[in-house]
TISE-338247 format. One record per residue (C-alpha): residue number from 1; residue in one letter; x, y, z. Coordinates in steps of 0.25 Angstrom, whole numbers, plus 5000, padded with zeros to 4 digits. Layout:
<atoms>
ATOM     k   r      u      v      w
ATOM   NUM   A      X      Y      Z
...
</atoms>
This chain:
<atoms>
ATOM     k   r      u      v      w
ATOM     1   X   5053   4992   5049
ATOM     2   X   5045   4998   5039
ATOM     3   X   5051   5002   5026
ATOM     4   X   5050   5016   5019
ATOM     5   X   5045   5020   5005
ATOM     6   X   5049   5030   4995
ATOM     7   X   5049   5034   4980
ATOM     8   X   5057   5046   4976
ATOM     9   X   5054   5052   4962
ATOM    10   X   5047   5042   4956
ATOM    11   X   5041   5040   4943
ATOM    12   X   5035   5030   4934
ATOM    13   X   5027   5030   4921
ATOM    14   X   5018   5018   4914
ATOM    15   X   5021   5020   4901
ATOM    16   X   5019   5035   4897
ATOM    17   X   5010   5036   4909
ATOM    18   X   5016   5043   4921
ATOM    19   X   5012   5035   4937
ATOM    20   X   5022   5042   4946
ATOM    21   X   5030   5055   4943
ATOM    22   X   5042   5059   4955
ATOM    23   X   5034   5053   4966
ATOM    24   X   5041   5054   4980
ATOM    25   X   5034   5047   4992
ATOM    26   X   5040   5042   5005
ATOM    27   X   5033   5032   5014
ATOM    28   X   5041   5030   5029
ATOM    29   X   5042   5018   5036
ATOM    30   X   5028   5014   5041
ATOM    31   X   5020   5024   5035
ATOM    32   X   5010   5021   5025
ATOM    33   X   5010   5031   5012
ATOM    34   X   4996   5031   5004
ATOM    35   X   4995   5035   4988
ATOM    36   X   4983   5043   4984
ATOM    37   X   4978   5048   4972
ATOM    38   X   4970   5045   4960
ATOM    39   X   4972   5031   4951
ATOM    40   X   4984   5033   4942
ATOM    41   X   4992   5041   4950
ATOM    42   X   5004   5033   4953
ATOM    43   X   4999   5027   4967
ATOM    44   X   5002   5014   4963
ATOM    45   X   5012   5015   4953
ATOM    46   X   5020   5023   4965
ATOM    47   X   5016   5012   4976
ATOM    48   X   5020   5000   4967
ATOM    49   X   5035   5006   4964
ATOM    50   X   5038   5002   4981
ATOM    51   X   5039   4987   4976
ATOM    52   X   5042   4988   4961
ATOM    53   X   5030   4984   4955
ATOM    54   X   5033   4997   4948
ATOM    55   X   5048   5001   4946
ATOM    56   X   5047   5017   4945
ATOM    57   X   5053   5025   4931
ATOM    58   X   5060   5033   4939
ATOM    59   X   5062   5037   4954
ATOM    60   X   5066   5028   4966
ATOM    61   X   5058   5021   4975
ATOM    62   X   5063   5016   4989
ATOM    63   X   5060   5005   5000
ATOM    64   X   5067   5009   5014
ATOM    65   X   5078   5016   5007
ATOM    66   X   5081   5005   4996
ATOM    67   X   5077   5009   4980
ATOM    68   X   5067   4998   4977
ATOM    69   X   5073   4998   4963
ATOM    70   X   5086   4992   4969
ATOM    71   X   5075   4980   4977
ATOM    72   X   5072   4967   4971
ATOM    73   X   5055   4970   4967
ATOM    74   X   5051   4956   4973
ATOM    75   X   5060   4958   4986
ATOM    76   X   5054   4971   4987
ATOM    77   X   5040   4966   4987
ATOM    78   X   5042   4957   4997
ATOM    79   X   5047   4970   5006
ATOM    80   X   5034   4979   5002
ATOM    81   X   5020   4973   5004
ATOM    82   X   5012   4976   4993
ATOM    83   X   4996   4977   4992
ATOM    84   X   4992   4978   4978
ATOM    85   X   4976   4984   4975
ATOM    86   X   4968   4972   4977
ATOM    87   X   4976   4965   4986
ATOM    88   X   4983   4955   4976
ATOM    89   X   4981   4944   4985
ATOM    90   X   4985   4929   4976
ATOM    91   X   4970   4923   4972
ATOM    92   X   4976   4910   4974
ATOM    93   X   4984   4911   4986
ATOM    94   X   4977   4913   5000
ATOM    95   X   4977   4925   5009
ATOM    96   X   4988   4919   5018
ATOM    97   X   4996   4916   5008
ATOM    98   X   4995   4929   5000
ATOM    99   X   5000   4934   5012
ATOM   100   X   5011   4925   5014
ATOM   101   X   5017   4929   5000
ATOM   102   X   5028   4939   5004
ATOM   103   X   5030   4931   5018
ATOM   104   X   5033   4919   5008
ATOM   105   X   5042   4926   4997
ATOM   106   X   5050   4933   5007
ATOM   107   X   5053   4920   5016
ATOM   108   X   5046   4922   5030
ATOM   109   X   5048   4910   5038
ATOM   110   X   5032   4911   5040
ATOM   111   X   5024   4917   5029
ATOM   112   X   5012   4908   5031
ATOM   113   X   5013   4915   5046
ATOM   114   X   5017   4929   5042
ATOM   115   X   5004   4928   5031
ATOM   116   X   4995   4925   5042
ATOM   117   X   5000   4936   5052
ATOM   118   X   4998   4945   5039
ATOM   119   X   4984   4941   5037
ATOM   120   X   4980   4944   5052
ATOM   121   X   4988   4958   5054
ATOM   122   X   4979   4960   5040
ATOM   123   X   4966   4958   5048
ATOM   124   X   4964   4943   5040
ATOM   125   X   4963   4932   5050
ATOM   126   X   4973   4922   5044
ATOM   127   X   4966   4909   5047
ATOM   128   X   4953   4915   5042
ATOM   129   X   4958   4921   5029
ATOM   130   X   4972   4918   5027
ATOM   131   X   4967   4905   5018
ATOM   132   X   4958   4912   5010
ATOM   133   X   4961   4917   4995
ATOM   134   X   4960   4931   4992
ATOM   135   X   4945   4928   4984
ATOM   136   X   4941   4923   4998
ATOM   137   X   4945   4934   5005
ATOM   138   X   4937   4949   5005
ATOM   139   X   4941   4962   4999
ATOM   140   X   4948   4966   5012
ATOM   141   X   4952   4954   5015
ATOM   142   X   4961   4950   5003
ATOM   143   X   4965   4966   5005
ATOM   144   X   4968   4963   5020
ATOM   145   X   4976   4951   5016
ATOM   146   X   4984   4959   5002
ATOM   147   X   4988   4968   5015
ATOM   148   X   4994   4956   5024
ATOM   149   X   5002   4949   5012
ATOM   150   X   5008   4965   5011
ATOM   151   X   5016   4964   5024
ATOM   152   X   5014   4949   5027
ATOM   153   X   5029   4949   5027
ATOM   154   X   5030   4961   5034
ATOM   155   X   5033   4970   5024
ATOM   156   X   5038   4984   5029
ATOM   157   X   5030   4990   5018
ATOM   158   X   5016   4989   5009
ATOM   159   X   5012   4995   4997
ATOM   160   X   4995   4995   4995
ATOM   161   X   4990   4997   4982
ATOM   162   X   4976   5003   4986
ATOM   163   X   4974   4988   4994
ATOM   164   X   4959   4994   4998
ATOM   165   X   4954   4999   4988
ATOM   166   X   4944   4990   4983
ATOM   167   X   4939   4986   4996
ATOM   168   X   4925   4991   5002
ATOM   169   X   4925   5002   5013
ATOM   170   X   4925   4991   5024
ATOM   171   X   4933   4981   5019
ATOM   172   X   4943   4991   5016
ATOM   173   X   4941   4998   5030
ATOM   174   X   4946   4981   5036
ATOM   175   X   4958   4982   5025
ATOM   176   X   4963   4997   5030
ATOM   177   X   4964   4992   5045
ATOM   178   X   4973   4979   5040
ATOM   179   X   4980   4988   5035
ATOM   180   X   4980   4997   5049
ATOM   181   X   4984   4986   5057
ATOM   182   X   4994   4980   5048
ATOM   183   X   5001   4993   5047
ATOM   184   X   5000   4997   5063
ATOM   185   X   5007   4982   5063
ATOM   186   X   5018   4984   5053
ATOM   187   X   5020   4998   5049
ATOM   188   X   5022   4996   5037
ATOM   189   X   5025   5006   5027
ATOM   190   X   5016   5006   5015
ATOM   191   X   5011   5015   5003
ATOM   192   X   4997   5013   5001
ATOM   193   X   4989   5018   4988
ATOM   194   X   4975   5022   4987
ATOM   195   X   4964   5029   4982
ATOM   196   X   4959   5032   4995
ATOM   197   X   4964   5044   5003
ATOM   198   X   4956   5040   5017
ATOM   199   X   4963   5026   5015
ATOM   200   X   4976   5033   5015
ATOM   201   X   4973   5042   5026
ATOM   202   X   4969   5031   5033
ATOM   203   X   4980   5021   5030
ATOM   204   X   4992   5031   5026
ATOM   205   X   5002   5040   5033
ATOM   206   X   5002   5050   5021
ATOM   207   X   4996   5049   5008
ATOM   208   X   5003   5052   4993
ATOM   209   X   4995   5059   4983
ATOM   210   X   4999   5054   4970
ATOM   211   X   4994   5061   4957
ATOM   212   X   4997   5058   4943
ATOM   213   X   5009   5050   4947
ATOM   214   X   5015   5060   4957
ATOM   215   X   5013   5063   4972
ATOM   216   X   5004   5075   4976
ATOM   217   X   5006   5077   4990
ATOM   218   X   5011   5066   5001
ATOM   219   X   5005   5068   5016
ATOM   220   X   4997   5063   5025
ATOM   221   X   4983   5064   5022
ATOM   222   X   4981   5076   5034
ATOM   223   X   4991   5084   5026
ATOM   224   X   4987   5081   5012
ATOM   225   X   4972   5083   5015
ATOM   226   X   4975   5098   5021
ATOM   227   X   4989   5102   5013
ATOM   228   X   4985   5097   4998
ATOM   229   X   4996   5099   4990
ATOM   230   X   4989   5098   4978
ATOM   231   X   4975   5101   4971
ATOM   232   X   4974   5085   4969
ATOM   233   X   4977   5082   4983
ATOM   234   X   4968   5093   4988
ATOM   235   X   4958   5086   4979
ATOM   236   X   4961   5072   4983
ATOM   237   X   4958   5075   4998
ATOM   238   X   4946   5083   4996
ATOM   239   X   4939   5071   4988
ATOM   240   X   4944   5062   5000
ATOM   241   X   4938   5073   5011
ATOM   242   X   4927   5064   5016
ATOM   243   X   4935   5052   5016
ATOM   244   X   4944   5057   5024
ATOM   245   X   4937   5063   5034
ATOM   246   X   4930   5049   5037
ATOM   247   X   4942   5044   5039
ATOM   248   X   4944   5053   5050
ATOM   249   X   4932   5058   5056
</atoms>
């Protein structure tokens, strides 16, 4: 069973500098939420409040019902998979075994197993890749395998801090269909950020418009693209037009 997402009136400020301000988001079990919008407008600081790697000023944040300011951080890490921008794979460490981090922390009987399982549903063939270091690996690759140590232990929810970013048309095209399968396998609930708005259509259920800390409009991208709410919105998806009309033509 997947588990839900939600923040409720959340704000948060670096210094004098505002990131978020009263942003309410819901994500359901098994859907996948995307954050949009330009750098600096709280996409990640928003993203990175579902795990405590940013504990909010004010506001409530909540995983399946429960207040995350009420959860241990660590033991809540171990619950929701997290892909930080470039992967964040251990240098030192092998692919397997960068995968078979949380299966080892949380006490699975098989991590060594349950890494390998992780690697192939990740579109890495284990006995090919699993024993290579990330410096061994490609772009995709090391991206494909950031992904597999996210649900390795079968984590009901993930958190993507725009994983594809800096990946080439095609590389990132093999690191969107792990992705695919890995979801039509676990349906997982996950809350994706990124620049891209055909990545989000692609990959997302409905997509978050954030602006200047707050939240624009939230839909899918059907109804965002022909029911803007706002001027930004509009001009967000009129700059995305071609792109979006690739993806489904």
């Amino acid at each position: 069973m997947s588990l839900s997402l939600a923040a409720n009136n959340v704000s948060h400020a670096y210094g004098g500098s505002v990131a978020l301000a009263g942003v309410t988001a819901h994500v359901p079990e098994g859907a996948v939420l995307a954050l949009v919008g330009e750098s600096g407008s709280g996409k990640t600081t928003l993203l990175r409040t579902f795990n405590r790697l940013v504990d909010p000023d004010a506001g409530s944040v909540f995983v399946s019902g429960e207040d995350v300011r009420t959860l241990d951080p660590v033991e809540l890490r171990r619950r929701v998979g997290y892909v930080p921008q470039h992967g964040g794979l251990l240098p030192h460490w092998t692919a397997r075994r960068n995968v078979a981090l949380v299966p080892t922390l949380v006490g699975m009987p098989d991590a060594g197993r349950a890494a390998d399982e992780a690697l192939e549903q990740a579109g890495l063939d284990p006995a090919e890749f699993g024993g290579r270091l990330p410096r061994e690996l490609s772009g995709g690759q090391r991206q494909r395998a950031a992904i597999a140590r996210a649900f390795a232990a079968r984590q009901e929810a993930m958190l993507l801090d725009e994983p594809f970013g800096a990946l080439d048309a095609i590389t990132r095209a093999e690191a969107y269909e792990a992705f695919e399968r890995v979801r039509r396998e676990l349906r997982f609930t996950a809350i994706l950020v990124t620049h891209d708005l055909a990545e989000a259509a692609r990959l997302a259920d409905r997509v978050a418009v954030m602006q200047a800390g707050r939240i624009e409009q939230i839909g899918t991208v059907t109804e965002l693209r022909r029911n803007p709410a706002t001027p930004y919105v509009q001009s967000l998806f009129a700059r995305a037009e071609a792109a979006l009309d690739a993806l489904v033509s």
